[in-house]
C-alpha positions in Angstrom: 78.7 175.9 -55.2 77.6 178.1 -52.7 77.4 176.3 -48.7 75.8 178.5 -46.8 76.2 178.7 -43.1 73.0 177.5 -41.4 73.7 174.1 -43.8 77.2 173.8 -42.2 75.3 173.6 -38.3 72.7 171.3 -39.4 76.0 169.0 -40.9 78.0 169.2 -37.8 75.0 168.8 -35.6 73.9 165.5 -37.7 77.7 164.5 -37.2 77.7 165.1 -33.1 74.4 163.2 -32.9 75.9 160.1 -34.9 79.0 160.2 -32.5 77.0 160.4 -29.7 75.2 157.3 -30.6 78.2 155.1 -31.3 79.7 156.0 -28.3 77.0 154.8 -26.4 76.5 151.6 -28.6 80.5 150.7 -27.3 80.5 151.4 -23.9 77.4 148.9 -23.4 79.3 146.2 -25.2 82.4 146.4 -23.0 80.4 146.8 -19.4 78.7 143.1 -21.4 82.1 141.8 -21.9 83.5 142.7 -18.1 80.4 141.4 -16.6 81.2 138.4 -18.1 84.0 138.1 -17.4 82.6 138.5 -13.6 82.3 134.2 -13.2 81.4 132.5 -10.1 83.1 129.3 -10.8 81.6 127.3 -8.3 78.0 126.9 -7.3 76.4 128.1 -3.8 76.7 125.3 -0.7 74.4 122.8 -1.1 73.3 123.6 -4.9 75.5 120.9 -6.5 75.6 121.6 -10.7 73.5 125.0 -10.5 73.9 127.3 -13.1 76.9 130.2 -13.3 76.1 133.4 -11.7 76.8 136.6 -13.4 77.1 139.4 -12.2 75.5 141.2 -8.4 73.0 138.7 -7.2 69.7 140.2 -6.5 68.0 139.7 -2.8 65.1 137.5 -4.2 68.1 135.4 -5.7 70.5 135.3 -2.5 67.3 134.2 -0.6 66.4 131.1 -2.6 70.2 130.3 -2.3 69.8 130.5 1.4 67.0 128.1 1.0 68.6 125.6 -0.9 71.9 125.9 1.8 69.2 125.5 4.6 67.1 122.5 2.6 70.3 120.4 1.8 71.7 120.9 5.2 68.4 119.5 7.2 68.2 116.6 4.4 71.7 116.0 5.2 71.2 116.2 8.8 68.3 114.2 8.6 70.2 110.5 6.6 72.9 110.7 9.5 69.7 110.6 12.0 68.7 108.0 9.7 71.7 105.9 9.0 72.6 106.2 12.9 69.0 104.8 13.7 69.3 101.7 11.0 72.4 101.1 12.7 70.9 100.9 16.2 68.2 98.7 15.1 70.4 96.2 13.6 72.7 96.1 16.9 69.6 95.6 18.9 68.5 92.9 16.2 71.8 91.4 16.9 72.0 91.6 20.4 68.1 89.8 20.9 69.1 87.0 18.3 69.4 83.6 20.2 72.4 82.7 21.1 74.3 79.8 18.9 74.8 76.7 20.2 77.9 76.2 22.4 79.2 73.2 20.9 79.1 75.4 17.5 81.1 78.3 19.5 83.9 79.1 17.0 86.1 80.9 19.4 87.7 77.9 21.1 86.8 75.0 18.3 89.9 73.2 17.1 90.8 73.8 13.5 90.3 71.0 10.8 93.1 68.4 11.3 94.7 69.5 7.5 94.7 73.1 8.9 96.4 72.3 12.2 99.9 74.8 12.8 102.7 72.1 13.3 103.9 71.9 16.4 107.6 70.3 17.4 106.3 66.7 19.5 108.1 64.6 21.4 108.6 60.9 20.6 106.4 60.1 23.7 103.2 62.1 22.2 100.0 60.6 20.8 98.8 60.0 17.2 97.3 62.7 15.2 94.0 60.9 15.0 94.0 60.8 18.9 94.9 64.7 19.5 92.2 65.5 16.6 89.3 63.5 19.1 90.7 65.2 22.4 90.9 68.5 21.6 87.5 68.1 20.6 86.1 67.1 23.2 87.7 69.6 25.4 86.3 72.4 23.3 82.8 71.0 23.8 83.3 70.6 27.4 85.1 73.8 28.1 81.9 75.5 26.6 79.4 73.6 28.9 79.5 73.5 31.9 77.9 70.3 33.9 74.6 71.2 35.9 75.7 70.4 38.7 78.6 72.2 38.9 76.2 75.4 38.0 74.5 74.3 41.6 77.4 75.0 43.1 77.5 78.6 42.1 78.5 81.0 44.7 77.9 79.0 47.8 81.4 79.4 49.0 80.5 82.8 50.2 84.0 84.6 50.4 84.2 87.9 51.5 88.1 88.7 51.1 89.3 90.5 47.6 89.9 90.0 44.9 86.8 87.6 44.7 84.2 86.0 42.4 84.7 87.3 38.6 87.5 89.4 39.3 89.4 86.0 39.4 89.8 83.5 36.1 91.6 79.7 36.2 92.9 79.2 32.9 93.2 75.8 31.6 94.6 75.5 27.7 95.9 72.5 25.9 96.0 71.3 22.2 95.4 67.6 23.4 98.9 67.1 22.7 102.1 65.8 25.0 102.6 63.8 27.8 98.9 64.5 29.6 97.0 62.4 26.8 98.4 59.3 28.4 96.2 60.0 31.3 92.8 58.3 30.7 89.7 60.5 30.2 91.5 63.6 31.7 89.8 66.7 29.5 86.2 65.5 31.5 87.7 64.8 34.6 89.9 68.3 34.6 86.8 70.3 33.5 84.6 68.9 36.1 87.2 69.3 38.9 87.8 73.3 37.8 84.6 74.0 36.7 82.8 73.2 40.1 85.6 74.8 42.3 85.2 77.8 39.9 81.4 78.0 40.3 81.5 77.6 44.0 83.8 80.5 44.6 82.0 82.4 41.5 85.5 82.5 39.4 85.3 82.4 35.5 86.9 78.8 34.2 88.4 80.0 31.0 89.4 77.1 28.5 91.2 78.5 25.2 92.3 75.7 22.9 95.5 76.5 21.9 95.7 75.2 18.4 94.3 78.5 17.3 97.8 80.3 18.0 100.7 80.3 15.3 104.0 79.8 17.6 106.4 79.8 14.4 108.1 76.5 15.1 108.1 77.2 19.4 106.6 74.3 21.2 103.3 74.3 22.6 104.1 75.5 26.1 105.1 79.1 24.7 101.2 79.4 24.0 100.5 80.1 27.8 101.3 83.8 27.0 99.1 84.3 24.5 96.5 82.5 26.0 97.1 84.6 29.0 96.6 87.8 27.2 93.5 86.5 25.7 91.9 85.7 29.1 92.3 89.1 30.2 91.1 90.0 26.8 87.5 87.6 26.7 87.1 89.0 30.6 87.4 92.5 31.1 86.3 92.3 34.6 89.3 89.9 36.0 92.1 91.2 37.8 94.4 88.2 38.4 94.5 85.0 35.6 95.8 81.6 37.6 97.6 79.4 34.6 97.2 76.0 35.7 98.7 73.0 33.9 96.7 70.6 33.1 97.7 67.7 34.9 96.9 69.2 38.3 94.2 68.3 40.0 92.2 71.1 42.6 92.5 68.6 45.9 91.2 71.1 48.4 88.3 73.3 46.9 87.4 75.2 49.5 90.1 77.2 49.9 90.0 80.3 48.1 92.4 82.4 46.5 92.4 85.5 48.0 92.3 84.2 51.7 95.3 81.5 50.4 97.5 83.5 48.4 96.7 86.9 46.5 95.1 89.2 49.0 98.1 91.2 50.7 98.0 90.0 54.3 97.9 86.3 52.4 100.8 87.6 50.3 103.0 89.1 53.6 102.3 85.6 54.8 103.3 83.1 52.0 106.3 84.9 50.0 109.6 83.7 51.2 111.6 86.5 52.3 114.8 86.0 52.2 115.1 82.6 50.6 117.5 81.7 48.1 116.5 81.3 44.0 117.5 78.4 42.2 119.4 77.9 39.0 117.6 75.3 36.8 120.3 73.2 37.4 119.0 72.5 41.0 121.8 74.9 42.8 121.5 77.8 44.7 121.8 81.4 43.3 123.3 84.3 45.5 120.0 86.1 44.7 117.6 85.6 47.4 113.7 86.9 47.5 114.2 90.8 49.4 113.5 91.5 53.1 112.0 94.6 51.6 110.2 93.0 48.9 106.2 95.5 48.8 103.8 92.6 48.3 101.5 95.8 47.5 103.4 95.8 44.1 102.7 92.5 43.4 102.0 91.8 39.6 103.3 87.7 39.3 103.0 84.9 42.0 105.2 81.7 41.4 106.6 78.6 43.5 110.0 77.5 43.3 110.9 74.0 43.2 114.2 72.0 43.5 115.2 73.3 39.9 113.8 77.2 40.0 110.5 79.0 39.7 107.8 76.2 38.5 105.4 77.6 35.4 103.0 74.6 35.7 101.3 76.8 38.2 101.1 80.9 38.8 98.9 84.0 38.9 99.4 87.4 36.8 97.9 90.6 37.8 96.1 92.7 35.2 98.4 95.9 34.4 100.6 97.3 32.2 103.6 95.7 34.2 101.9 92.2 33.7 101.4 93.2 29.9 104.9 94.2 29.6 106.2 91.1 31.1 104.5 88.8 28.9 105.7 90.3 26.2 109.3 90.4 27.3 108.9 86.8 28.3 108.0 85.9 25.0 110.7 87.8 23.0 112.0 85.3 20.2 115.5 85.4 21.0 114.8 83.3 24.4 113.9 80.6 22.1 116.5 81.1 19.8 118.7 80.8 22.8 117.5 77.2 23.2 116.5 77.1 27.2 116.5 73.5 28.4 113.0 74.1 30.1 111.8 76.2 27.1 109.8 78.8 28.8 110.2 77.9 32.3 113.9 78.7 32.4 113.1 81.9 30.5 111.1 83.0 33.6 113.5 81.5 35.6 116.4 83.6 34.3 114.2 86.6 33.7 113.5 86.4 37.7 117.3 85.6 38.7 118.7 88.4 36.6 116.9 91.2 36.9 116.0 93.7 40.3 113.3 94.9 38.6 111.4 92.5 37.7 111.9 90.8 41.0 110.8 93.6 42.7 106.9 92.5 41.3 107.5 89.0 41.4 106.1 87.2 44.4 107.8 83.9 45.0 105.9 81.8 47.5 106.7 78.1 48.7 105.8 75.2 46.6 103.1 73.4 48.4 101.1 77.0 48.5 100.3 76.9 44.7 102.3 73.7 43.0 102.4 70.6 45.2 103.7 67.7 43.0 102.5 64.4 43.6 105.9 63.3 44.8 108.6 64.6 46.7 109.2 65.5 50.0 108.2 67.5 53.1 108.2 71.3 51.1 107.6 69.3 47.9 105.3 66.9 47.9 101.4 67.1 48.1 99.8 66.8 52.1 96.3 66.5 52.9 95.1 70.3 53.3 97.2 71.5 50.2 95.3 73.2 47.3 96.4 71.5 44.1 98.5 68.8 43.1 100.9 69.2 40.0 101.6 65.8 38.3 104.7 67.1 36.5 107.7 64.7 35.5 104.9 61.8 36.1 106.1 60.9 32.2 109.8 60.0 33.4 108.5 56.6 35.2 105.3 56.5 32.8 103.6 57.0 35.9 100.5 59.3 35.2 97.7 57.5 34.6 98.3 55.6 37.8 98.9 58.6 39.9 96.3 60.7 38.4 93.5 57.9 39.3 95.0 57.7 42.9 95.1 61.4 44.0 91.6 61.6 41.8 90.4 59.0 44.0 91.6 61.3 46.8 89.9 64.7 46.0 88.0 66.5 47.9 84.7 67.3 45.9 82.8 70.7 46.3 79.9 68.4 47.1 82.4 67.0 50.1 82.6 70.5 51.2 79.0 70.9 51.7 78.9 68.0 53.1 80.9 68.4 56.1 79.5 72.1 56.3 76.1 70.5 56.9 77.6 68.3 59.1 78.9 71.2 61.7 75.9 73.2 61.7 73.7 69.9 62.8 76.4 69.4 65.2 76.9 73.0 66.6 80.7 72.9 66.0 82.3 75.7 64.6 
């Protein structure tokens, strides 16, 4: 067979052309397969769950991406504008609702009887039945004040700082211990604080104390917390006066500042010099400092025969007086079993270390803590501020006592009186 040559180009040609094509057919498939491989795993900002993207993204696609970034971003923007104006109607719902009733005020209410923390009480205390009624009754009364004591308000007129609000007398019991055997003395002790409060514009704080889990400590340890918690419920007050209970306000004109806490009062009452007392009655060879700066002044306390007295005293707002209270109630001082309880802790704290003393203002009894016996720097005199019934239990005395100094007081109302009385008269 005879191939002749022009039939051999036409072959080969064929042959190229066939290559050609298959060529051509492959290099598409692989540029498929690497654009594939080309993933964006995760969708655009915005565009939760949309589709894979393959491949160069054309502008008309990159701008409806834009779009959706911009659209979920303004709807996003726009439920935080929402969610922050629900939340500012329903604080403004809650501010205008009435206000409960303050016998139903839960801050101060005693607990039911079964749920009561179990303090250690001595023999002399009252029945459980009793201490349920009394505490209360002090609750309700702590939360309402009398009218006329509210008539009262700010008529003193003092001018010297601190003053008014800046100024809180605590009183806090659990209805328990010696004070219930003095006859109706929650409504006697909240009129008598409430209207001398009210006439020099200071906040009367009442805490019942049953609210505060003292692992075992007797009740007197709760005057620290209760003292942080004043400061606490009235951000404006500077200085907190703890006040027992059984003390009654005999002079209620006098005012604090003017009396005790301003710093020429302070420069006046402190005791330079003076020696501090062990509990045991005897004299220490730590005396109060000639330099002592009533400027840093942070605790004011009187000493009695047997040490500084904690029936009575004023703490300063700071983080000194925040410190303190929380040294002052370290465990270990109860562990160590302090006759006094707390009292001697303060006592020793006071004795024992410079530093401490060195903010601690000790003044003379009669200036803050008259009892209602002893003698001349001891006992109460006509012109002193308050009257401390303490140790009253020993001779199972207080009931008698209290109704003779109560009989004694002088009223806010007495005050006025006599103030009338001058200006008719012209005196000064």
């Amino acid at each position: 067979m005879v191939i002749r040559y022009s039939q051999i180009v036409i072959f080969l040609t064929a042959l190229g052309a066939l290559t050609v094509i298959l060529l051509t057919i492959f290099s598409a498939d692989e540029a498929v397969t690497r654009a594939t491989d080309v993933v964006v795993e995760t969708a655009p900002k915005g565009v939760e769950g949309a589709a894979i993207q393959v491949g160069p993204v054309s502008s008309t696609e990159q701008a409806k991406i834009e779009d959706v970034d911009k659209a979920a971003e303004a709807a996003g923007k726009a439920a935080a504008e929402k969610a922050a104006a629900d939340k500012a109607a329903a604080d403004k719902a809650a501010a205008d609702k009435p206000a409960d009733k303050p016998a139903e005020k839960p801050a101060d209410k005693p607990a039911d009887k079964a749920a009561k923390p179990k303090y250690d009480v001595d023999k002399d205390d009252v029945e459980e039945e009793e201490v349920g009624d009394v505490a209360d009754d002090a609750a309700d009364i702590a939360v309402a004040p009398t009218t006329a004591s509210k008539a009262f308000a700010g008529l003193a007129k003092d001018t010297v700082e601190p003053l008014g609000k800046k100024i809180a007398l605590l009183t806090a019991s659990d209805g328990r211990g010696n004070n219930a055997a003095i006859e109706g003395l929650f409504d006697m002790v909240t009129q008598n604080r409430q209207e001398y409060c009210d006439y020099h514009g200071y906040t009367h704080q009442f805490i019942n104390i049953t609210k505060y889990n003292l692992n075992g400590r007797p009740a007197v340890w709760s005057k620290l917390p209760a003292i942080s918690e004043t400061f606490e419920l009235n951000p404006e007050v500077e200085w907190v006066w703890w006040l027992d209970m059984d003390a009654i306000i005999m002079t209620p004109e006098i005012d604090l500042a003017t009396h005790v806490l301003s710093l020429k009062a302070l420069s006046e009452r402190v005791t330079f010099g003076k020696a501090l007392r062990y509990p045991n009655g005897k004299e220490s060879p730590v005396v109060v400092s000639e330099k002592y700066d009533v400027a840093g002044t942070n605790f004011v306390v009187a000493q009695d025969i047997n040490g500084v007295n904690a029936g009575s005293f004023m703490v300063r707002r700071s983080e000194w007086s925040k410190w303190f209270l929380d040294l002052w109630g370290d465990p270990l001082f109860y562990e160590r079993k302090f006759e006094r309880q707390e009292q001697d802790v303060l006592n020793h704290l006071i004795l024992h270390h410079a530093n401490i003393r060195d903010h601690v203002a000790v003044v003379s009894q009669r200036v803050i803590n008259a009892f209602s016996v002893g003698g001349r720097d001891m006992g109460w005199k006509t012109g002193d501020l308050t009257v401390h019934f303490a140790g009253c239990w020993v001779d199972n005395a207080c009931n008698q006592r209290w109704k003779d100094f109560w009989s004694r007081r002088k009223t806010v109302a007495d005050v006025l009186a006599e103030k009338d009385a001058k200006a008719a008269t012209g005196s000064a």
